[in-house]
C-alpha positions in Angstrom: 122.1 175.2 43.7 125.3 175.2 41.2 126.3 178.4 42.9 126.0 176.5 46.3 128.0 173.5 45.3 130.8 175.7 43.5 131.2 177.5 46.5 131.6 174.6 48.6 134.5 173.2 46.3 135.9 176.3 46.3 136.1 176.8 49.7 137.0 173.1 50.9 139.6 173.5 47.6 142.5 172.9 49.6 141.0 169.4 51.8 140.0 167.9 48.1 143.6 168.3 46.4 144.9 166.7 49.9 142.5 164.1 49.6 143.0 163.6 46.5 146.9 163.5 46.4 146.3 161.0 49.5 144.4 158.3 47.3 146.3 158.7 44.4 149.4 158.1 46.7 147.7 155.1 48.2 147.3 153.7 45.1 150.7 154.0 43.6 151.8 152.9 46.8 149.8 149.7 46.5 150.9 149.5 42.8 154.3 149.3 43.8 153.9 147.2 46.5 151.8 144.9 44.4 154.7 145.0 41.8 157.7 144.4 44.6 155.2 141.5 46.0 155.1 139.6 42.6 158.9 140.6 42.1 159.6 139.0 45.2 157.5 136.1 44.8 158.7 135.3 41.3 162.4 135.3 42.8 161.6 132.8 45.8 160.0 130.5 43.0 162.8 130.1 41.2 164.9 129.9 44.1 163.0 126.9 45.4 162.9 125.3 41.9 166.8 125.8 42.0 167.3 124.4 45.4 165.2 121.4 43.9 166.9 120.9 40.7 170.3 120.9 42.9 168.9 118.8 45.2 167.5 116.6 42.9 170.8 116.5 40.6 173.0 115.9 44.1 170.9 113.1 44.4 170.9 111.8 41.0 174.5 111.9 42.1 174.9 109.7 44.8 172.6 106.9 43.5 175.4 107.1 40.2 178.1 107.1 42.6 176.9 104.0 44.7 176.3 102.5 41.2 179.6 103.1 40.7 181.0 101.9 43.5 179.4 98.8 43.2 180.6 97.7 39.8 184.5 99.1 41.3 184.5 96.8 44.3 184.4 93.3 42.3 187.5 94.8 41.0 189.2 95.5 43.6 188.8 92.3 44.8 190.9 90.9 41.6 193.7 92.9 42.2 193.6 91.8 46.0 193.8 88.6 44.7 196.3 88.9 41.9 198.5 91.0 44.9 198.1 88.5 47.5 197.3 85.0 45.6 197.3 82.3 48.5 196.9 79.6 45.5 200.7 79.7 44.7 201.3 78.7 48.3 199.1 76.1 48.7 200.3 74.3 45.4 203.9 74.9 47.2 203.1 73.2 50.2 202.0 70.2 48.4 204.6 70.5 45.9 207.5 70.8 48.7 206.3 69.5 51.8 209.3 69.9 53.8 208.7 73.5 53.5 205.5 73.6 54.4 206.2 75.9 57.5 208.2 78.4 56.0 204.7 78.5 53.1 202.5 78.3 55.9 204.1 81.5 57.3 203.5 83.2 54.4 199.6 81.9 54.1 199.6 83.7 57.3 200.1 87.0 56.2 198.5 86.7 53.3 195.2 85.7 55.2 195.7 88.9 57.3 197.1 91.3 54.7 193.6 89.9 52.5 191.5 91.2 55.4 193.2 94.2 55.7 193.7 95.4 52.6 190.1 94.6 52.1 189.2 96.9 54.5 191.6 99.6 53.7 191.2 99.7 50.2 187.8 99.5 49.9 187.5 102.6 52.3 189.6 104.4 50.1 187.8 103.6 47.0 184.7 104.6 48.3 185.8 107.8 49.7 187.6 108.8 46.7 184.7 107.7 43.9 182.4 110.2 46.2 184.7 112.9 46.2 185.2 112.7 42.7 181.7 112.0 41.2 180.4 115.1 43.6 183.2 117.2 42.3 182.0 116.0 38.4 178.8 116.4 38.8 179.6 120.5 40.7 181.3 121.2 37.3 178.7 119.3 35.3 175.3 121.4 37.0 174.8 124.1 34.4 176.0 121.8 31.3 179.3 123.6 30.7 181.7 120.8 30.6 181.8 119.0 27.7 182.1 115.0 27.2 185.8 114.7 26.5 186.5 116.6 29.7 184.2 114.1 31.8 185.4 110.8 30.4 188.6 111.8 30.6 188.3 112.9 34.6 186.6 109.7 35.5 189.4 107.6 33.8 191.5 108.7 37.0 189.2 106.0 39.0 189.9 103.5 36.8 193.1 104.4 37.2 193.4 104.3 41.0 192.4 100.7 41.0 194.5 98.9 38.2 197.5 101.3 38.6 197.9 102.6 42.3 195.8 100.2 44.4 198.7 97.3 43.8 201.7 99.9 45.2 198.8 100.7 48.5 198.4 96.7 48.9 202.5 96.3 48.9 202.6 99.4 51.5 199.8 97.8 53.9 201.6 94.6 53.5 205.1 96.0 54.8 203.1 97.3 57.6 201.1 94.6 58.6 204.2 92.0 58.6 205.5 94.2 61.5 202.7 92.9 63.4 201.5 89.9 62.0 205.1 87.9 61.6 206.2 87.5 64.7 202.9 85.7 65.9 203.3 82.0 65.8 201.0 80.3 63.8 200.4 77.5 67.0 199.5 80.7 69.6 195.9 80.5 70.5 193.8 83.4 69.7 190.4 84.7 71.1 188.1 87.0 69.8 189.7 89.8 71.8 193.0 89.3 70.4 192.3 88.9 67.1 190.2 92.6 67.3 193.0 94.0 68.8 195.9 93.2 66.3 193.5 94.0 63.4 192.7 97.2 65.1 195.8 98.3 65.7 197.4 97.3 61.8 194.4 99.4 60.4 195.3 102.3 62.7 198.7 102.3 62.0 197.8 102.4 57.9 195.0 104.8 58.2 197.0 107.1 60.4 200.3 107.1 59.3 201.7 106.0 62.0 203.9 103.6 60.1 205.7 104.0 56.4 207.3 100.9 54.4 210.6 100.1 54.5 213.5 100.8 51.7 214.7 103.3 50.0 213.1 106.9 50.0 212.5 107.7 46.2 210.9 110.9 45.6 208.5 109.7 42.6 207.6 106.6 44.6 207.4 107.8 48.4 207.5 105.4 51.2 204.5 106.4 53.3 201.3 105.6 53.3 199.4 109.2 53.1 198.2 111.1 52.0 195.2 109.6 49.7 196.0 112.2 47.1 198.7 110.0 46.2 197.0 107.5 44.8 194.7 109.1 42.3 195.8 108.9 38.8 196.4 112.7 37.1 194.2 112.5 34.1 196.2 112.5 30.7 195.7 115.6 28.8 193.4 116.2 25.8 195.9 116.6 23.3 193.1 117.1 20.4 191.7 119.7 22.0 193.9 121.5 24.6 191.9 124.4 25.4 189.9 121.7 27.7 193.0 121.0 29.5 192.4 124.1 32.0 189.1 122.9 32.9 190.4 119.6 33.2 193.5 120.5 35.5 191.0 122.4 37.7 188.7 119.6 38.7 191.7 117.4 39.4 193.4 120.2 41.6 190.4 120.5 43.6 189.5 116.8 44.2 193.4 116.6 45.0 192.7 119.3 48.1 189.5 117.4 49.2 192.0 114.3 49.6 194.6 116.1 51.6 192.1 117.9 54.2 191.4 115.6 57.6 187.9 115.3 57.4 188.8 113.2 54.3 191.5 111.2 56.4 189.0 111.0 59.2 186.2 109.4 56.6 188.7 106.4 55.6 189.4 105.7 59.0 185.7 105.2 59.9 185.7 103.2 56.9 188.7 101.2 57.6 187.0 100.6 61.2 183.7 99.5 59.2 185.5 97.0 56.7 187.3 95.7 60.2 184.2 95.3 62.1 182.9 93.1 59.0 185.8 90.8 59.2 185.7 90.4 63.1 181.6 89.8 61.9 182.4 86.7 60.0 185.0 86.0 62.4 182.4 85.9 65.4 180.6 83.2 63.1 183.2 80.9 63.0 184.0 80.9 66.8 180.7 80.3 67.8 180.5 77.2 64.8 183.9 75.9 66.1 182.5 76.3 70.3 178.9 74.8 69.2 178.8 73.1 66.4 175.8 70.8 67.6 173.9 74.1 67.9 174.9 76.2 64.9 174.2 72.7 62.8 170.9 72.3 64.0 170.3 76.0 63.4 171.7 75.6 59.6 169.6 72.7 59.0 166.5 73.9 60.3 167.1 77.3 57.9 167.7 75.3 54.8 164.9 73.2 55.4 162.8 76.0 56.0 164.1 77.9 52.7 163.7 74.8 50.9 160.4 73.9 51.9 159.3 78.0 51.1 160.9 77.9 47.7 158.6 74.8 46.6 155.5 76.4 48.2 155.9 79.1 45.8 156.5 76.9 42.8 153.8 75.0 43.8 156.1 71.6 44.0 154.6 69.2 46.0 158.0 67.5 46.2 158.8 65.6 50.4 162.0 66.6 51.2 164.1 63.7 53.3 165.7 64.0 56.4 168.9 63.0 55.0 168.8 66.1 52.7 168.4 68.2 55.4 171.4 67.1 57.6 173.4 66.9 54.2 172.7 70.5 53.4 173.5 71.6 57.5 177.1 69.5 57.2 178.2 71.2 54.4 177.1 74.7 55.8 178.8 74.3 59.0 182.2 75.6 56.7 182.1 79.3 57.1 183.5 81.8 54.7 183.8 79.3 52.2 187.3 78.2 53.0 186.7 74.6 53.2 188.2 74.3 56.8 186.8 71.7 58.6 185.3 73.8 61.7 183.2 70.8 62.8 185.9 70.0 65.3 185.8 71.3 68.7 188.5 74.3 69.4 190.1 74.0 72.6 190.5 77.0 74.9 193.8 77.1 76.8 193.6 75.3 80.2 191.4 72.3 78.3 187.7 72.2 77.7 185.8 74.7 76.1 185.2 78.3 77.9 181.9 79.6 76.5 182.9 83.0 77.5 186.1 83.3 75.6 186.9 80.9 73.2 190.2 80.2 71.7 191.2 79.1 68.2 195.1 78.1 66.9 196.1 80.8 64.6 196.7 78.4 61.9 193.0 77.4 61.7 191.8 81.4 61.5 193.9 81.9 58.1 192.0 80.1 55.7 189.1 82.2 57.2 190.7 85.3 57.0 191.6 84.6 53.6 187.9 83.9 52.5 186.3 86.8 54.0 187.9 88.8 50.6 185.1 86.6 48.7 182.4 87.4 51.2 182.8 91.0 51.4 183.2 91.7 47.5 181.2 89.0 45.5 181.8 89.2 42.0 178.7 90.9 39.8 176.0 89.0 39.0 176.0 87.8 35.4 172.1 89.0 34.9 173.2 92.5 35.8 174.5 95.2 37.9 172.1 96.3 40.6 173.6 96.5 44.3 172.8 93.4 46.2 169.3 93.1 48.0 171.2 92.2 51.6 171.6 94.8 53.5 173.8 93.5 55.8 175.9 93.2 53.0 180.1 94.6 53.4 178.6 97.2 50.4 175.7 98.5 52.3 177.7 98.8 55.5 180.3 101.2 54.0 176.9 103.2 52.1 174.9 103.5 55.5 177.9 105.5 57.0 176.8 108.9 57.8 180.1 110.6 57.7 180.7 109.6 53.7 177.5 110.9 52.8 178.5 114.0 54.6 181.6 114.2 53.0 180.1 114.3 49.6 177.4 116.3 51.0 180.3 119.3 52.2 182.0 119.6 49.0 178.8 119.3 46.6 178.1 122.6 49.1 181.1 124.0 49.0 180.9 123.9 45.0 177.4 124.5 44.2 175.7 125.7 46.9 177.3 128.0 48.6 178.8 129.9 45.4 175.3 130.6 44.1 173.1 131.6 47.2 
């Protein structure tokens, strides 16, 4: 029986070491397989948990750059109003009557240049603080970059509003007076109108297409662009220079994000966002000054509403009197909170009202323009810092655009992304 079976593996000898070599092959080859499997699978985890942590550090990001940009905006509104203070020609006009017209004239384009600069600078500010808090927090991903170099980069925001936003208000100014100063302050103005000359000062700031007059100085240029101008080089670390390089580098490249035009085309979207909130609050005041029967009865029957809500929930069982009501409604019918009287009918030109298109005299639109500053950038609450809850807000409008998202978005890629896929 042995002899049998020997000569049966001796015979099929050569089909056994085949077969053999066959399944051992197999199972190296699964082995190795097995092996590049895991490999491979090991390396797409930590990919994916590297996409996350980037994605969930650019977004840590962007909620600390809207932060940001919150707390900057209040500011901004005190240099507006330290740059263009309408109180020193009010006091004038009563103080020197006589010259009221010649103080009235400059009200004028203080009420505009507000507005505008409003607009202007606060697209500039938020386009910059993105561009700059994305490039931080690129250099900032792996840990590298120590604390002096960090403090010391951001201090170029703070220096952009105290430092170079006054010379950017004194440029938009020159340019705006080219348009606003030969309009008389008794022309009639309708909606239309007043959209199209703040349309076209805003283009002609945002695009260049007009430069200040004087004389050309090379450290203090005449035109408007490009934004690059108007961030603040961060001082050197003198205590320990060796962070200087690092700290030269992030400012070079925010400096080339500023110059390109999808930056340039960013502001302007801004710019036309801040414009659209003025012609907003505009809007509100023409249809208060064309019907003020109906926007009173709809500002009474709000507050009385609020009201009555607000003592529901404190449980108050406190009757609330007519005359309250219609108190509260009179002194709302004011918009922007410029104390104009608005109550009064606005003519339109040929007599009567036009429902269509209505008209107001140019001197009645300046105290408005002037108080929209207050509207769009409220000071911070004294309880705390946290965005405002309205989110038809002038902040949340210039958050919700797409394009600065995007912006931030392209050089966070550009940075981190694409440099480590």
């Amino acid at each position: 029986m042995f002899a049998s079976i020997r000569g049966f593996l001796y015979r099929n000898r050569r089909k056994f070491l085949w077969a053999g070599a066959a399944a051992g092959g197999a199972v190296l080859v699964s082995k190795l397989v097995e092996i590049k499997l895991r490999q491979w699978q090991e390396t797409e985890a930590k990919k994916l948990m590297e996409q996350q942590r980037r994605k969930r550090h650019y977004e840590r990001t962007l909620e600390t750059t809207r932060i940001s940009l919150h707390q900057l905006l209040p500011n901004v509104r005190k240099v507006l109003e330290t740059e263009l203070d309408s109180e020193v020609f009010i006091r004038a006009i009563k103080e020197h009557p006589e010259r009221k017209r010649e103080y009235w004239e400059q009200l004028k384009l203080v009420g505009f240049g507000r507005s505008l600069c409003m607009a202007v600078c606060s697209a500039v500010i938020a386009a910059i603080s993105h561009v700059l808090m994305t490039v931080l927090a690129a250099h900032t991903l792996d840990g590298n970059t120590p604390i002096e170099v960090q403090t010391r980069f951001l201090s170029s925001l703070q220096g952009l509003v105290e430092e170079k936003l006054p010379r950017l208000v004194e440029k938009i100014m020159a340019v705006a007076s080219k348009t606003v100063t030969p309009i008389p302050l008794t022309r009639k103005l309708t909606m239309n109108q007043l959209e199209i000359i703040l349309q076209e000062v805003s283009l002609a700031i945002t695009n260049n297409r007009e430069v200040c007059d004087g004389h050309v100085d090379a450290k203090d240029p005449v035109s408007i662009l490009p934004w690059s101008r108007y961030l603040k080089e961060p001082e050197p670390i003198h205590e320990i220079p060796q962070y200087n390089e690092q700290l030269r580098k992030m400012y070079l490249v925010t400096v080339d994000v500023l110059n390109t035009d999808d930056f340039n085309d960013v502001v302007n979207t801004l710019a036309q966002v801040g414009v659209s909130y003025v012609l907003d609050e505009m809007a509100a005041f023409y249809f208060s000054s064309c019907f003020p029967d109906q926007h009173k009865s709809q500002e009474s029957n709000q507050h009385c509403v609020e009201e009555s809500s607000q003592k529901n929930d404190d449980g108050d069982q406190v009757k609330r009197s007519e005359t309250g009501c219609e108190d509260s409604s009179a002194s709302s019918v004011a918009p922007c909170g410029s104390g104009a009287d608005t109550s009064k009918k606005v003519e339109c030109p040929g007599g009567g009202f036009s429902t269509n298109n209505p008209s107001c005299v140019l001197v009645k639109l300046v105290p408005i323009l002037s108080g929209v500053l207050h509207i769009a950038l409220p000071n911070l609450p004294a309880n705390g810092t946290s965005p405002a809850c309205n989110i038809n807000s002038f902040y949340h409008r210039i958050i919700a655009c797409s394009q600065l998202e995007t912006l931030a978005f392209s050089v966070y890629d550009a940075l981190v992304l694409t440099t480590r896929r």
